[in-house]
N, CA, C, O and CB atoms as a CASP TS submission, in Angstrom:
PFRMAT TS
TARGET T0000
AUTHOR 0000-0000-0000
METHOD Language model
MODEL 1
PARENT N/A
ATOM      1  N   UNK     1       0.849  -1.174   0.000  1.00  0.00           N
ATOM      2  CA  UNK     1       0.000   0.000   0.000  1.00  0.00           C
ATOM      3  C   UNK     1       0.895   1.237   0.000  1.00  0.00           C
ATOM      4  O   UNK     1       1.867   1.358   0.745  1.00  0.00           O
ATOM      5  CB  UNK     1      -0.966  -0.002   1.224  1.00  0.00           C
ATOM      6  N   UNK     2       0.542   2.041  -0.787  1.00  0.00           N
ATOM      7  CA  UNK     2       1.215   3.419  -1.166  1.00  0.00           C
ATOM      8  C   UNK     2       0.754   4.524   0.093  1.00  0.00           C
ATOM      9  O   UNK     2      -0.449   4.496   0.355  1.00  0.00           O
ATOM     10  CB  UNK     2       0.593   3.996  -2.865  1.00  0.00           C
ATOM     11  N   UNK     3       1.264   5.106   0.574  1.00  0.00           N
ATOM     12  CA  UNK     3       1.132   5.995   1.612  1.00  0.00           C
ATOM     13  C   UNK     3       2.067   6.817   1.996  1.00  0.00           C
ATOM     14  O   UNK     3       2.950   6.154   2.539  1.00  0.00           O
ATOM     15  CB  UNK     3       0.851   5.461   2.542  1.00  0.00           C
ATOM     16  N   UNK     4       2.411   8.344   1.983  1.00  0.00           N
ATOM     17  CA  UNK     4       2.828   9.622   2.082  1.00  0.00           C
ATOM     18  C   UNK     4       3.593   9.713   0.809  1.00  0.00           C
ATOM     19  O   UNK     4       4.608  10.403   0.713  1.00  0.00           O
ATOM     20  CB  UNK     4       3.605   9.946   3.375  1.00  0.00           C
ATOM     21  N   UNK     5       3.050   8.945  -0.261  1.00  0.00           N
ATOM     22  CA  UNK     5       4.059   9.183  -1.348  1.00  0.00           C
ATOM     23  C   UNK     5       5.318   8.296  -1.424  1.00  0.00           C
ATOM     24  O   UNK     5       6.245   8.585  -2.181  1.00  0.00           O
ATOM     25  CB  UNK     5       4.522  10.550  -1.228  1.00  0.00           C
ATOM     26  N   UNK     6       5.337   7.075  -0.525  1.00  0.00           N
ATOM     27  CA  UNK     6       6.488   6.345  -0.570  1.00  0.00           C
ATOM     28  C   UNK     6       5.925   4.945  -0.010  1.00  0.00           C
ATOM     29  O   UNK     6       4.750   4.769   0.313  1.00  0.00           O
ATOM     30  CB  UNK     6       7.721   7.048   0.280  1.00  0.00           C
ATOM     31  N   UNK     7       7.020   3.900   0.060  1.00  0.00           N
ATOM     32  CA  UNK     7       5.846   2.559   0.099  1.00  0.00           C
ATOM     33  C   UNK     7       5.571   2.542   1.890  1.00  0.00           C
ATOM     34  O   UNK     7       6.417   3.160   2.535  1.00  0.00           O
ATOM     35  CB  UNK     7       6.726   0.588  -0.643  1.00  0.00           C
ATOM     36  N   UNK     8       4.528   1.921   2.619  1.00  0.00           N
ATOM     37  CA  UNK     8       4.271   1.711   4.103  1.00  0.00           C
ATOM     38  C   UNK     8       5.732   1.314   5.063  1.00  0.00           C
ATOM     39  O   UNK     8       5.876   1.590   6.254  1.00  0.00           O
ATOM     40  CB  UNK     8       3.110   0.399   4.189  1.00  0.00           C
ATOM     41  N   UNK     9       6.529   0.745   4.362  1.00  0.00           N
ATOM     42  CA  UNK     9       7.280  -0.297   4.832  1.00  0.00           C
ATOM     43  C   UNK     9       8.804   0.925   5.220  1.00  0.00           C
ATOM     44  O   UNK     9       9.697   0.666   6.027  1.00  0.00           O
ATOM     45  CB  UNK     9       7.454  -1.796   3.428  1.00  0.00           C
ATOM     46  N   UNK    10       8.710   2.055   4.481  1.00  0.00           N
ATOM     47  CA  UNK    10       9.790   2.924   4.424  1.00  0.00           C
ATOM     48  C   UNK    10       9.444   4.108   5.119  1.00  0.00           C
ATOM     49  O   UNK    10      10.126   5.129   5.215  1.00  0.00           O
ATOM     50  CB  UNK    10      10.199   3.203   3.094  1.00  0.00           C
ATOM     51  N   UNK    11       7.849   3.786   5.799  1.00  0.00           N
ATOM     52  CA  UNK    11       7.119   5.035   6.377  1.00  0.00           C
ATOM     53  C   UNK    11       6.822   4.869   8.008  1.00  0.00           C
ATOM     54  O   UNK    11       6.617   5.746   8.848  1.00  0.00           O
ATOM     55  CB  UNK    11       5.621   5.241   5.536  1.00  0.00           C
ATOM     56  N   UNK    12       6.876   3.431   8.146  1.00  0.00           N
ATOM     57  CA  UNK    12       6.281   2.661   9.172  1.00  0.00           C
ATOM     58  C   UNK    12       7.216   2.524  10.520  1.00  0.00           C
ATOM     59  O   UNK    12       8.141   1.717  10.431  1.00  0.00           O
ATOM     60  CB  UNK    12       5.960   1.273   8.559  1.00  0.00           C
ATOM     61  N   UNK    13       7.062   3.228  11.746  1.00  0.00           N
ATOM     62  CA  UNK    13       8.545   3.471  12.442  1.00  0.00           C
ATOM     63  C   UNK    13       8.426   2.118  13.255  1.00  0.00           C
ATOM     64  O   UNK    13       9.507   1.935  13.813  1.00  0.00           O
ATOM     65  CB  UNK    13       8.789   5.091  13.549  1.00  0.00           C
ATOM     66  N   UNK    14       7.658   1.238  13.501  1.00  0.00           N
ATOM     67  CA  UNK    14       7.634  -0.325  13.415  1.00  0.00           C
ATOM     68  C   UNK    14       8.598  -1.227  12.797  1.00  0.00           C
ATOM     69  O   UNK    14       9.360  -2.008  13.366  1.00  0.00           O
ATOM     70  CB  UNK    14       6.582  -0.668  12.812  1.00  0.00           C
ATOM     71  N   UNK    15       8.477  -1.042  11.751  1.00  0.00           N
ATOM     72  CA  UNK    15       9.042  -1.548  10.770  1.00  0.00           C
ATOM     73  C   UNK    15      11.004  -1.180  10.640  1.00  0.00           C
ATOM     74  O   UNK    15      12.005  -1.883  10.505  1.00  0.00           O
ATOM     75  CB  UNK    15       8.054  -0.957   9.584  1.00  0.00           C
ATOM     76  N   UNK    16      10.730   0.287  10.776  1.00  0.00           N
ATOM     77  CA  UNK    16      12.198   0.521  10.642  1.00  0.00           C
ATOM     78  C   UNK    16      12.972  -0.175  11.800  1.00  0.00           C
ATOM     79  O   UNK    16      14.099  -0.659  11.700  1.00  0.00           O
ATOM     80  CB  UNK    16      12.511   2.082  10.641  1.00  0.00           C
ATOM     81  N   UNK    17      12.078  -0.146  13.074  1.00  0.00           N
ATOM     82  CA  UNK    17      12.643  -0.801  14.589  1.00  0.00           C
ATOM     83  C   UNK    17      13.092  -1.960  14.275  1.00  0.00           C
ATOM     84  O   UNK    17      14.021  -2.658  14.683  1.00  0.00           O
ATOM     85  CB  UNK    17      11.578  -1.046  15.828  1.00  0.00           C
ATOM     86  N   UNK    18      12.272  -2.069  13.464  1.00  0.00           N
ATOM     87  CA  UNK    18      12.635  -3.829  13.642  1.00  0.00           C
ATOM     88  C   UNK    18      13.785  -4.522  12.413  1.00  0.00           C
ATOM     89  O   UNK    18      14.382  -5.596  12.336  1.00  0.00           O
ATOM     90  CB  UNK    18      10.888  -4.833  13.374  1.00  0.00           C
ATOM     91  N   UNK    19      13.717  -3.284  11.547  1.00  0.00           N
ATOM     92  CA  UNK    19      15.046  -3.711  10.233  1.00  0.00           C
ATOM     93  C   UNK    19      16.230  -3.206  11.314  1.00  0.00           C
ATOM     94  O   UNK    19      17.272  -3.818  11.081  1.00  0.00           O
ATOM     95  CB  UNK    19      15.043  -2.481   8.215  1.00  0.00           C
ATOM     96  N   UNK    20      16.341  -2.412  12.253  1.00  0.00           N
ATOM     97  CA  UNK    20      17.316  -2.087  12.914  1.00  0.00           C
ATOM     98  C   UNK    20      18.227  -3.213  13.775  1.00  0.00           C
ATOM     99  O   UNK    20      19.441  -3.418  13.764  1.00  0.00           O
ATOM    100  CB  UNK    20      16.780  -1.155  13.636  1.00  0.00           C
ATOM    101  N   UNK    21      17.002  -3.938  14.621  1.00  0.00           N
ATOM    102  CA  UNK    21      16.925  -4.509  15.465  1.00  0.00           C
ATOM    103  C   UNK    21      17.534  -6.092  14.789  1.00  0.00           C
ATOM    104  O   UNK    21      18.214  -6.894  15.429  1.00  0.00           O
ATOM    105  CB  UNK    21      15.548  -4.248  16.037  1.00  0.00           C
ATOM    106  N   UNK    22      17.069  -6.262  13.316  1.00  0.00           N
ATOM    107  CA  UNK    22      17.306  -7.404  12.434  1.00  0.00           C
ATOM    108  C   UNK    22      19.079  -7.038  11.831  1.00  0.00           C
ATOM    109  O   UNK    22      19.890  -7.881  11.447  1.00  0.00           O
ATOM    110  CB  UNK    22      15.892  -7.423  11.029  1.00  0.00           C
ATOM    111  N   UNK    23      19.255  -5.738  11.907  1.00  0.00           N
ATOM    112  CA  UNK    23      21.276  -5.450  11.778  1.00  0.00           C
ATOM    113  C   UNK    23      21.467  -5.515  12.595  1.00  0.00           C
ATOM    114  O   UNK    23      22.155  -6.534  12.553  1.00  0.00           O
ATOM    115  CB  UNK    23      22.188  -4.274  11.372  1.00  0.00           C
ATOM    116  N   UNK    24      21.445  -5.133  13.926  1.00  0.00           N
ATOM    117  CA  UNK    24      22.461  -5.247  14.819  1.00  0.00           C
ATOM    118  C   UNK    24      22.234  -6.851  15.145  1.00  0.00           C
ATOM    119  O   UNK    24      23.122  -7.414  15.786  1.00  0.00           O
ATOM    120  CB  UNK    24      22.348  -4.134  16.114  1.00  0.00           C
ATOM    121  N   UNK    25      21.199  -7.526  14.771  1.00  0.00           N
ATOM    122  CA  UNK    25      21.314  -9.408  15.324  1.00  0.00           C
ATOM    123  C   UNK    25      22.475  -9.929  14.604  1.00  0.00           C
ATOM    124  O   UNK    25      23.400 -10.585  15.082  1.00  0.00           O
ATOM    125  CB  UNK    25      19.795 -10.617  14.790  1.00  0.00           C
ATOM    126  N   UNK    26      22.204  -9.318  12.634  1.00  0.00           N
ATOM    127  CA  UNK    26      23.141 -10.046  11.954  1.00  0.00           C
ATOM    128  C   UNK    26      24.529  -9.810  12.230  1.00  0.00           C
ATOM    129  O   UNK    26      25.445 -10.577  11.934  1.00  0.00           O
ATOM    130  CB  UNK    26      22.945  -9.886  10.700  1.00  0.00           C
ATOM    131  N   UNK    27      24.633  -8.694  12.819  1.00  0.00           N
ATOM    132  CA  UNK    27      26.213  -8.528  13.571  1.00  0.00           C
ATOM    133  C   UNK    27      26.624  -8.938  14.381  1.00  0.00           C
ATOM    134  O   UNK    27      27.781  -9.351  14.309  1.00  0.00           O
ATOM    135  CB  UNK    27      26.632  -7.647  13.977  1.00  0.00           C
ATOM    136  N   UNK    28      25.964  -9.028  15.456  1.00  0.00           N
ATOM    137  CA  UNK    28      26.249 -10.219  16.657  1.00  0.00           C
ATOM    138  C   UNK    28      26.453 -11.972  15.833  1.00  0.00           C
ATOM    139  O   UNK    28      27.079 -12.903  16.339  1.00  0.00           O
ATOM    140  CB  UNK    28      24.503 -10.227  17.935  1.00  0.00           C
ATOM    141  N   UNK    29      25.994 -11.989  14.984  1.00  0.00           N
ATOM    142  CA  UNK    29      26.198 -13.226  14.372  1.00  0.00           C
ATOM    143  C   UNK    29      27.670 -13.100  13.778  1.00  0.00           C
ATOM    144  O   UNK    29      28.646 -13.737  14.175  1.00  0.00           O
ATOM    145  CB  UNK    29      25.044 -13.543  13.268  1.00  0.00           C
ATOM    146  N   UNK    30      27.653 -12.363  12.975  1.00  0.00           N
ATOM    147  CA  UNK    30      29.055 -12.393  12.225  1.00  0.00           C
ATOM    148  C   UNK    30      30.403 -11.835  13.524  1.00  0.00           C
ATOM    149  O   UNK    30      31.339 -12.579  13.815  1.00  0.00           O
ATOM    150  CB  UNK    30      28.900 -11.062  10.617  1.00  0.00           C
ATOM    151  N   UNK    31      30.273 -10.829  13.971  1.00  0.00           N
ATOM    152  CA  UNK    31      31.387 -10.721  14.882  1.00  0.00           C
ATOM    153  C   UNK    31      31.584 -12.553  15.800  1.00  0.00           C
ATOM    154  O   UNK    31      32.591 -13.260  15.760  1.00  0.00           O
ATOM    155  CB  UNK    31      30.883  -9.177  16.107  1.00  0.00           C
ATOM    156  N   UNK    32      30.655 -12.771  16.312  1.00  0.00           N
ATOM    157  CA  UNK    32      30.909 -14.690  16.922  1.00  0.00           C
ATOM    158  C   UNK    32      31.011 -15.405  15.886  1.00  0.00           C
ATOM    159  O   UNK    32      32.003 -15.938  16.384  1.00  0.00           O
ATOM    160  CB  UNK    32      29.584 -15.583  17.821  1.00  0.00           C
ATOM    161  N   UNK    33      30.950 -15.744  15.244  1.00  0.00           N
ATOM    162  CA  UNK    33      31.416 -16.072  14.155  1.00  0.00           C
ATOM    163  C   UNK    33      32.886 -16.206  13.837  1.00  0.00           C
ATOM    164  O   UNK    33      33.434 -17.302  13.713  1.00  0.00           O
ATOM    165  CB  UNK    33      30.910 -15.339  13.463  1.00  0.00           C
ATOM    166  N   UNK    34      33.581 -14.895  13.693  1.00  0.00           N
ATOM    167  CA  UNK    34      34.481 -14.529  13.295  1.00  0.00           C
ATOM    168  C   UNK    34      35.588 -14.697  14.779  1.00  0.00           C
ATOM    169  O   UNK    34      36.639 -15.336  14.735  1.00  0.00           O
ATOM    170  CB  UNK    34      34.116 -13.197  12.591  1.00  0.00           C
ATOM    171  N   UNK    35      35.099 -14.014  15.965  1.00  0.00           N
ATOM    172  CA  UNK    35      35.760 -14.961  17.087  1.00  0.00           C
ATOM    173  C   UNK    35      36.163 -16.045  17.202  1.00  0.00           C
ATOM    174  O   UNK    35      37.277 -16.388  17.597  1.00  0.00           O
ATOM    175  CB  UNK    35      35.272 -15.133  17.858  1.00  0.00           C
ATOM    176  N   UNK    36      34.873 -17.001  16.703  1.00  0.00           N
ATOM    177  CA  UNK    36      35.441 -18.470  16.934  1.00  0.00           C
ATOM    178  C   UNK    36      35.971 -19.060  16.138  1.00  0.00           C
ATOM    179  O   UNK    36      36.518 -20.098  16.513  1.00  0.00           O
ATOM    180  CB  UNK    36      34.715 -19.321  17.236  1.00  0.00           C
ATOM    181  N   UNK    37      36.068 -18.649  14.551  1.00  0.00           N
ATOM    182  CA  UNK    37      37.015 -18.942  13.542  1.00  0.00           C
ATOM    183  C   UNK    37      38.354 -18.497  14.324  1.00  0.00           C
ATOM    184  O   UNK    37      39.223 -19.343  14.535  1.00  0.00           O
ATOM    185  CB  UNK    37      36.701 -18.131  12.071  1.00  0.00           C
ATOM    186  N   UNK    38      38.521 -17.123  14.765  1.00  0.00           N
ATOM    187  CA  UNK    38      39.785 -16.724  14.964  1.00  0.00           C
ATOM    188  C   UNK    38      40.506 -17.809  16.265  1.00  0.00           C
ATOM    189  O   UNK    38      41.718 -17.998  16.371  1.00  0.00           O
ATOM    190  CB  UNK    38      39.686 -15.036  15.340  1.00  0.00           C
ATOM    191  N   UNK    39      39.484 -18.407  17.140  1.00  0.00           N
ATOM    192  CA  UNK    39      39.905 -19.315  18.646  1.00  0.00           C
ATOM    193  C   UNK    39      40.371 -20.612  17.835  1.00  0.00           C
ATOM    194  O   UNK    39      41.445 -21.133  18.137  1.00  0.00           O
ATOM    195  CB  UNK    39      38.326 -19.738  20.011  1.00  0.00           C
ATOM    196  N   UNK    40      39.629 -21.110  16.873  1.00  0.00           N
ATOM    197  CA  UNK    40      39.719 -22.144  16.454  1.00  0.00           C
ATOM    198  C   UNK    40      41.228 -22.219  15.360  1.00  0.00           C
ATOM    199  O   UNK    40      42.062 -23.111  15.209  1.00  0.00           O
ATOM    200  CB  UNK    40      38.313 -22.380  15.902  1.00  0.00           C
ATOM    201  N   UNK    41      41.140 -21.380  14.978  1.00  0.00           N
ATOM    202  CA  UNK    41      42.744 -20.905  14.712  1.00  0.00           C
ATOM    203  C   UNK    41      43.918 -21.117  14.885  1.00  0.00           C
ATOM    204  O   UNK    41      44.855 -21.608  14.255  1.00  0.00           O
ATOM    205  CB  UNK    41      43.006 -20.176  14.990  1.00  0.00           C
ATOM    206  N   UNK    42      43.664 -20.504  16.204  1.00  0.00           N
ATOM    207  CA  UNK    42      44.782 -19.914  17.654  1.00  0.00           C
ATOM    208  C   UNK    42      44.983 -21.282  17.847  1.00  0.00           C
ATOM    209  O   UNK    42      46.112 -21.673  17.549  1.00  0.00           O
ATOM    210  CB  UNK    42      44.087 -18.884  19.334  1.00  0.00           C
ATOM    211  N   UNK    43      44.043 -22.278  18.344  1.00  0.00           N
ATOM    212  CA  UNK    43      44.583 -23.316  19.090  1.00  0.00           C
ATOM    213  C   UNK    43      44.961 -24.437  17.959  1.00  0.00           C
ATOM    214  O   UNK    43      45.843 -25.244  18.252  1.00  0.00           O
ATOM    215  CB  UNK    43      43.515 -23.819  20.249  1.00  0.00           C
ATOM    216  N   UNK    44      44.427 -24.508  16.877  1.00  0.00           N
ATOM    217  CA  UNK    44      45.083 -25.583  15.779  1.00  0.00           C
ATOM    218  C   UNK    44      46.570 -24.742  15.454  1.00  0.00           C
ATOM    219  O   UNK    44      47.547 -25.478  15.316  1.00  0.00           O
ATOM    220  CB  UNK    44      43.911 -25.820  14.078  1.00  0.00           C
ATOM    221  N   UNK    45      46.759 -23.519  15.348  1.00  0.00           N
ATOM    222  CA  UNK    45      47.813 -23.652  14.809  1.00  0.00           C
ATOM    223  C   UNK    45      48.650 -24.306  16.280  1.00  0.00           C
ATOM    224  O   UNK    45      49.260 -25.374  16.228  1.00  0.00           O
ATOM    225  CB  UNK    45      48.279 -22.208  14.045  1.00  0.00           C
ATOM    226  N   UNK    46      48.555 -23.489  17.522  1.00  0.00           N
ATOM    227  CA  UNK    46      49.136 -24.225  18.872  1.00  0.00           C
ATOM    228  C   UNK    46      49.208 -25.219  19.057  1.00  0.00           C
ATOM    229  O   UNK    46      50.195 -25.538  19.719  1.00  0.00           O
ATOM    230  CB  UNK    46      48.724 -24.101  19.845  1.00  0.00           C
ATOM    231  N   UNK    47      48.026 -26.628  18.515  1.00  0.00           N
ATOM    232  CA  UNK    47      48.817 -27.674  18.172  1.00  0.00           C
ATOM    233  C   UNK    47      49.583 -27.798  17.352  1.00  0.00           C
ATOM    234  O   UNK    47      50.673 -28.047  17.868  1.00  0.00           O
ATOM    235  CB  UNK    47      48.377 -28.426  18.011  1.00  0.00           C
ATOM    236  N   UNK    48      49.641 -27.759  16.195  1.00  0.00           N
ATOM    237  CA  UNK    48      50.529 -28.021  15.193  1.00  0.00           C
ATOM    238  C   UNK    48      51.922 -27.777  15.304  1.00  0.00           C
ATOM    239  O   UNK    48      52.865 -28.514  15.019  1.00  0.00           O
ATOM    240  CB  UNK    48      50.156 -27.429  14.225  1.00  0.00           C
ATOM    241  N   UNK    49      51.891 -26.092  15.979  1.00  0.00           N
ATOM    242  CA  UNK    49      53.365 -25.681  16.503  1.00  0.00           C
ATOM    243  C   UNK    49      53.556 -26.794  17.761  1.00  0.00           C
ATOM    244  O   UNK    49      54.655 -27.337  17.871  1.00  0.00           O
ATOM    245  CB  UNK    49      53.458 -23.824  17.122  1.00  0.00           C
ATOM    246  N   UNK    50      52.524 -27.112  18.664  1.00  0.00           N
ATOM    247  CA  UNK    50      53.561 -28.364  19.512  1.00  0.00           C
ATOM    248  C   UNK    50      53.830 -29.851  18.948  1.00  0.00           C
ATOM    249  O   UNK    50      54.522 -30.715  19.484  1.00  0.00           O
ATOM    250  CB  UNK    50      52.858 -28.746  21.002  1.00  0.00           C
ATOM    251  N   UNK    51      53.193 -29.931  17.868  1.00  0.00           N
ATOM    252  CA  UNK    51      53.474 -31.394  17.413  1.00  0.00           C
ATOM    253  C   UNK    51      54.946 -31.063  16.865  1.00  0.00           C
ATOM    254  O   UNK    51      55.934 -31.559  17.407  1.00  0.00           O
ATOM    255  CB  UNK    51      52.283 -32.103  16.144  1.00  0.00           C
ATOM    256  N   UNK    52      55.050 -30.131  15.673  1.00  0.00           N
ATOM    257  CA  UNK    52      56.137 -29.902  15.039  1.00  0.00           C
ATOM    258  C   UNK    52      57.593 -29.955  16.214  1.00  0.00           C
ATOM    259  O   UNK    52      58.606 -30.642  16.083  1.00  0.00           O
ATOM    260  CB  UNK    52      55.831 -28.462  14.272  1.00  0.00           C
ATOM    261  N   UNK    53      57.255 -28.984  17.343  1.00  0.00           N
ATOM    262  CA  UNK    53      58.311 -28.862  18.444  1.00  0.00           C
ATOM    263  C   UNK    53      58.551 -30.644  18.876  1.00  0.00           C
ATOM    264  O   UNK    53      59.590 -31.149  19.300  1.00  0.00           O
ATOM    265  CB  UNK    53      57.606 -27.718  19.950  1.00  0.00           C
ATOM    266  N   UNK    54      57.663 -31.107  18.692  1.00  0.00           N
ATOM    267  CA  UNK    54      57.690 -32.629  19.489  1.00  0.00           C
ATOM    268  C   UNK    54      58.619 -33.197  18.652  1.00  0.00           C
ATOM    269  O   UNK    54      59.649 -33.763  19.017  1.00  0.00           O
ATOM    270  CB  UNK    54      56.197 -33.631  19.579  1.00  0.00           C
ATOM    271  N   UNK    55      58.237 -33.036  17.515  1.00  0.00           N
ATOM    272  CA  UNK    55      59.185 -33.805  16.479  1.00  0.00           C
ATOM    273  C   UNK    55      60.452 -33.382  16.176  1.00  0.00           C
ATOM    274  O   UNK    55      61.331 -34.063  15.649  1.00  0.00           O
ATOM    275  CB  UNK    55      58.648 -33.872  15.253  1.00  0.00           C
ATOM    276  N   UNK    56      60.523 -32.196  16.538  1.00  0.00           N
ATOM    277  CA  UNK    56      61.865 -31.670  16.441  1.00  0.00           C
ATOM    278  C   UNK    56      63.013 -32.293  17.798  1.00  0.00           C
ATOM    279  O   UNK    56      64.213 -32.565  17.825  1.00  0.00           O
ATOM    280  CB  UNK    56      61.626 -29.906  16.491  1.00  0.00           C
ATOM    281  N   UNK    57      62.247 -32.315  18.495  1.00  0.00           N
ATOM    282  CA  UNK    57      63.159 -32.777  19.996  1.00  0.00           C
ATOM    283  C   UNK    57      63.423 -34.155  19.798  1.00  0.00           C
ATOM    284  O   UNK    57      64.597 -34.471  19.994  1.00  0.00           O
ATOM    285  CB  UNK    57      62.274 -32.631  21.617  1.00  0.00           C
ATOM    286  N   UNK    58      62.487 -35.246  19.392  1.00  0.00           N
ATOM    287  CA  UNK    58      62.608 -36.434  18.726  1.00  0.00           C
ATOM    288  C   UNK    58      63.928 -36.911  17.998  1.00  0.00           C
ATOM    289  O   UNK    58      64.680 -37.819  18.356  1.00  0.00           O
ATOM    290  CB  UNK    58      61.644 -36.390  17.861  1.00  0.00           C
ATOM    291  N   UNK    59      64.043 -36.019  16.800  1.00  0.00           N
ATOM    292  CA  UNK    59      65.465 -35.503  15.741  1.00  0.00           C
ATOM    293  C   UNK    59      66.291 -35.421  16.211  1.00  0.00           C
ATOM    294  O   UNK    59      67.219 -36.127  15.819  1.00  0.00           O
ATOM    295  CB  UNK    59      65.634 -34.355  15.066  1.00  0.00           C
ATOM    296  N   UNK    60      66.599 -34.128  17.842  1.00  0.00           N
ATOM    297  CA  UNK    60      67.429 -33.948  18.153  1.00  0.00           C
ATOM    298  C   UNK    60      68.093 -35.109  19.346  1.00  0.00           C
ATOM    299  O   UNK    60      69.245 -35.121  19.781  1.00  0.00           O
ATOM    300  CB  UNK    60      67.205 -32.763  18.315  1.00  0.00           C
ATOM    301  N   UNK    61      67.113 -35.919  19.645  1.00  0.00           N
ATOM    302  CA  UNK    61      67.593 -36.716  20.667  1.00  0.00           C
ATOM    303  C   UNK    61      68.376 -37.576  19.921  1.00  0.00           C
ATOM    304  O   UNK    61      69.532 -37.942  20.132  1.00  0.00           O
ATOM    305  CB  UNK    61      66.584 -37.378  21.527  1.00  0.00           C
ATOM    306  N   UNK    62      67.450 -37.919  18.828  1.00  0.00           N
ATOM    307  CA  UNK    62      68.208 -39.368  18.203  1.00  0.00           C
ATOM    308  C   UNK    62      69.781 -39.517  17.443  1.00  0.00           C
ATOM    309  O   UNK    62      70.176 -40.616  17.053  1.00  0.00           O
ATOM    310  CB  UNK    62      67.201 -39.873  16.998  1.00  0.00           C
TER
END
């Protein structure tokens, strides 16, 4: 429905609340998101760097 000359949906301060309310959710999504990519990271590469160290001490013993 057409109303003040522009569509309801761009007029409606309901509506805008709630497209607001629907960005700041999708950001809370993507910032956790992006945390737990970054944790999940952190600690694979921290294994990898202690396996590699393991194997290196291995080398050096033998």
């Amino acid at each position: 429905k057409i109303n003040y000359g522009t569509s309801l949906s761009n007029v409606d301060w309901l509506h805008g609340g709630a497209e607001f309310l629907l960005t700041l959710t999708n950001l809370f999504v993507v910032i956790g998101l992006r945390e737990a990519l970054r944790k999940f990271r952190r600690e694979t590469g921290e294994e990898a760097s202690k396996a590699s160290s393991k194997a290196e001490e291995k080398q050096t013993s033998a």
